[in-house]
C-alpha positions, 0 to 999 in steps of 0.5 A, a space after each residue: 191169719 188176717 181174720 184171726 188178726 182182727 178178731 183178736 184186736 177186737 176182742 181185746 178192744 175196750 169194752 162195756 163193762 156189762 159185757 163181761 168176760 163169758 160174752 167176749 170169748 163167745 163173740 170171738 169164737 163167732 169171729 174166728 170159725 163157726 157158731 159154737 154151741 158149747 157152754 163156758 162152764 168148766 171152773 178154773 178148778 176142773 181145768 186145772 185138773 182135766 189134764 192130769 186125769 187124761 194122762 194118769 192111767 194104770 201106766 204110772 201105776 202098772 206098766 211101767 214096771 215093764 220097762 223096768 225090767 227091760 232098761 233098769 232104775 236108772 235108764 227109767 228115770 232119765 228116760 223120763 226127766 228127758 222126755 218131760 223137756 220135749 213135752 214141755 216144748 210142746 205145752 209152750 207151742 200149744 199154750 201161746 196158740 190155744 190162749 190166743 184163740 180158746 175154741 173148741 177143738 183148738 189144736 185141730 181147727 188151728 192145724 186147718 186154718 195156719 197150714 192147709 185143711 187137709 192137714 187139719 182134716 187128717 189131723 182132727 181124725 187122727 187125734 179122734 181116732 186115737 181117743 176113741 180107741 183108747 176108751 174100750 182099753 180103759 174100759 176093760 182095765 177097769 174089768 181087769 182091775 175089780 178081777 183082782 178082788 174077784 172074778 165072779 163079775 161076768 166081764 160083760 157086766 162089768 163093761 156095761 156098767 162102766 159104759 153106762 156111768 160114762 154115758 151118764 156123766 157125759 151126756 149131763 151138762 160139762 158141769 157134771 163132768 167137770 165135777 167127776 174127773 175134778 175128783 177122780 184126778 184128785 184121787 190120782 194125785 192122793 194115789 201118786 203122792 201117798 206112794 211117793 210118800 210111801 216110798 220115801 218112809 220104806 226106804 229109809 227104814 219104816 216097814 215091818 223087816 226094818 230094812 234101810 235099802 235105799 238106793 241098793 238096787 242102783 248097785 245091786 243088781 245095778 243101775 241100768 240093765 241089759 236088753 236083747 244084747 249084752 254089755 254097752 249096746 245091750 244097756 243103750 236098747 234098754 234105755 231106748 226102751 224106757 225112753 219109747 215107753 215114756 213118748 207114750 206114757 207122758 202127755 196132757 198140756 193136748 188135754 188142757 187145750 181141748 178143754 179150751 172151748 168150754 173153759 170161763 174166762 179162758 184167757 186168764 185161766 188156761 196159762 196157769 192150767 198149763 204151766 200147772 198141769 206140765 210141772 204136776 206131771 213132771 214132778 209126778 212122773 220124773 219122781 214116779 219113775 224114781 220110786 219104781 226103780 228105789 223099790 223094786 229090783 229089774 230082776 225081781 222074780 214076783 216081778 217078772 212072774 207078775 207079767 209073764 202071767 198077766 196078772 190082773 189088776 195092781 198085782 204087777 204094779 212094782 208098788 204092790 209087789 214091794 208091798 208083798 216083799 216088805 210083809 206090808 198088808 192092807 195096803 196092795 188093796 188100797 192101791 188097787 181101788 186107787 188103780 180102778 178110779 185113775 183107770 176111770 178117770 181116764 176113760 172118761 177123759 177119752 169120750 170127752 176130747 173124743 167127742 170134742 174132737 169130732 164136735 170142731 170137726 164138725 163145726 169146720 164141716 170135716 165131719 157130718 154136719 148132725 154131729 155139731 148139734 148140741 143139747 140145751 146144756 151145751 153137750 155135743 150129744 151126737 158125738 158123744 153117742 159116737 164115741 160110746 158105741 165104739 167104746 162098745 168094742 171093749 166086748 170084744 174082751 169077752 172072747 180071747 181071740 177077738 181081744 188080740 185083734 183088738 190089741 192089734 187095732 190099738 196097737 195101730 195107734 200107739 203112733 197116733 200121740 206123737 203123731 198130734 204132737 208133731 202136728 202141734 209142733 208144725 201149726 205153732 212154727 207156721 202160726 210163728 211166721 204168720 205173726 213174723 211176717 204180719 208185724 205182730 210181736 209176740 209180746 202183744 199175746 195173752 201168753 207169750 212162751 219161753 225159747 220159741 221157736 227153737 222149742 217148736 223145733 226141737 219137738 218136731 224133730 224128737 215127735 217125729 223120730 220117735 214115731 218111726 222108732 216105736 217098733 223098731 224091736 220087731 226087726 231085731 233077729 229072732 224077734 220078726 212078726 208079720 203083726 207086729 210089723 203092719 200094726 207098728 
């Protein structure tokens, strides 16, 4: 902490004026930890952005009519508005950290350096891991998206070409990735306000039966539904599966900061990206969770069908099958092109906090030392290459069996999220007492955060409990499963 002390009061010295802001943060980053290959590339613009295309996938759009089912409108939204307040603890923990010391990799360097490098050795491979896994399930999303259309494309052609757009984009200059999630999370931000928008106009009366429903389903068939059992316990397990649900669904202030090291001028531009990124995804989600449960009943029978058959692409989204009930055409395709660009999105975000990850392993010699080399433009290529090959698991979707042991590999890490957001948590309170026990006061950082620590505390506890409640359903009677058990 006494390095990080001295570095930043050198970096925050006065200085020539030809130095410019780029040249310090590349000092400083030579200051605190090793020789950073990266560029400073990403526009303000791309920042703003990146941690909305990491989180809005088909969950938003698809999955949450899951739960719907199982918890109701009602449960749904609180659900979600609640689980937004422990993400925005989070985002406080890791914005007044990542603002102090933009490198690459923070959140994972930063659990290494402020608790034990152990820690940051376990934390670094479990936030890689996480991502990495996740990118062949985007990838066979997409797959399941275009079968919606048709299903005369092989699988394996539709895997290939998706792999090897991902491969183009990454191993490009950050630019040219900058550029493709800046206008694959705009189109996520279209998508998400057209339907609330959409909504809103149905609801009061703008479809073609004339039908003002607004907020009927809330009464009938009701506001919170029953799950597993009956009356007020059976309501408390369907909110309880709403609220595990949205621990997984909701995220993105991790995704701004692994952006940190590439970002110009990133002390300027990472407090707005944060605070910016944590009210888009609320209003977006909070809302998003709202509209589900307006347009479609829990006991919707398309609904239930839609998922008991595995319906490809938007055809189980409750927005698609609102579209259907209402007599609305066109308008189920459009979304799903929509689905298919979020779907993408977010698995390019995956291969670049994957590989981004690895590269600060590396850097903090976690890692083989040949995955800190970098191109000319600044891209960690051997990483990249790493994460593509495991992306190349998504064949295993090509025959059934191997695709349920794939389900049960990700399954392994459902965990892993609220694993990093515990790991956060835990490096913000021991950076907190550092500064405590230093005399540094708080008001001399680049961006000092609301309700610290008690936020940092109040996320742990909520992280933390909810890592080990994920898979509670599989000890319910009648509902054990051996599988289930180990890969919860």
């Amino acid at each position: 902490m006494a390095t990080d002390v001295e570095a930043y009061r050198r970096s925050n010295a006065p200085k020539p004026a030809d130095h410019g802001k780029v040249e310090m943060e590349r000092a400083e980053s030579i200051e605190v930890g090793k020789m950073d290959g990266t560029h400073r590339s990403l526009k303000p613009r791309h920042i703003q952005l990146i941690g909305i295309g990491g989180t809005i996938g088909t969950m938003l759009y698809v999955s949450i009519g899951t739960v719907l089912i199982q918890g109701g409108p009602a449960s749904l939204f609180l659900a979600f508005s609640l689980w937004c307040t422990v993400i925005l603890a989070v985002t406080f923990c890791l914005a007044e950290m990542v603002t102090y010391l933009p490198i690459s990799s923070p959140f994972i360097r930063l659990a290494g350096r402020y608790v034990d490098e152990a820690f940051g050795f376990a934390a670094g491979w479990n936030f890689f891991i996480f991502e990495a896994v996740l990118v062949p399930f985007e990838v066979t999303a997409c797959n399941l998206i275009i079968n919606y259309w048709s299903d005369i494309v092989p699988i394996g052609g539709i895997i290939a070409i998706v792999i090897v757009l991902y491969a183009l984009i990454n191993l490009l200059a950050v630019e040219w990735y900058g550029e493709a999630e800046f206008w694959a999370a705009l189109g996520k931000v279209l998508l998400i306000v057209g339907l609330l928008i959409f909504t809103f106009i149905v609801a009061v009366g703008g479809n073609p039966q004339r039908d003002h429903f607004g907020f009927r389903y809330w009464y009938e068939p009701g506001a919170f539904a029953e799950y597993y059992t009956t009356g007020p316990l059976g309501r408390f397990q369907g909110f309880l599966q709403c609220l595990i649900f949205a621990s997984l669904a909701v995220a993105g202030p991790d995704y701004v900061s692994m952006a940190a090291g590439e970002a110009e001028n990133p002390r300027g531009v990472l407090p707005k990206a944060f605070n910016a990124v944590f009210y888009r995804l609320t209003a977006f989600f909070c809302l998003g969770s709202l509209a589900v449960g307006v347009l479609v009943p829990y006991n919707d029978p398309e609904l239930k069908a839609a998922y008991a058959e595995g319906r490809a692409g938007a055809a189980a989204s409750p927005y698609v099958v609102a579209m259907n009930r209402l007599g609305i055409p066109i308008l189920p395709h459009i979304v799903n092109a929509l689905v298919l660009t979020a779907a993408f999105s977010a698995g390019n975000s995956y291969v670049y906090c994957a590989s981004r990850s690895l590269y600060g392993l590396a850097l903090e010699g976690k890692a083989p030392k040949f995955f800190a080399r970098c191109t000319k433009k600044g891209v960690p290529i051997y990483c990249v290459i790493f994460v593509l090959l495991i992306a190349l698991l998504a064949f295993l979707q090509v025959s059934e069996g191997s695709a349920v042991v794939l389900g049960w590999f990700v399954s392994l890490m459902t965990a892993s999220q609220l694993i990093n957001y515990s790991v956060i948590c835990v490096t913000y309170l021991c950076f907190h007492r550092a500064m405590n026990a230093q005399g540094i006061s708080r008001d001399s950082l680049p961006y000092k955060a609301y309700l610290q620590p008690y936020a940092a505390y109040y996320a742990f506890v909520a992280t933390t409990v909810f890592i080990f409640l994920g898979g509670y359903t599989v000890f319910l009677p009648g509902k054990w499963n051996v599988p289930s058990f180990l890969f919860s």
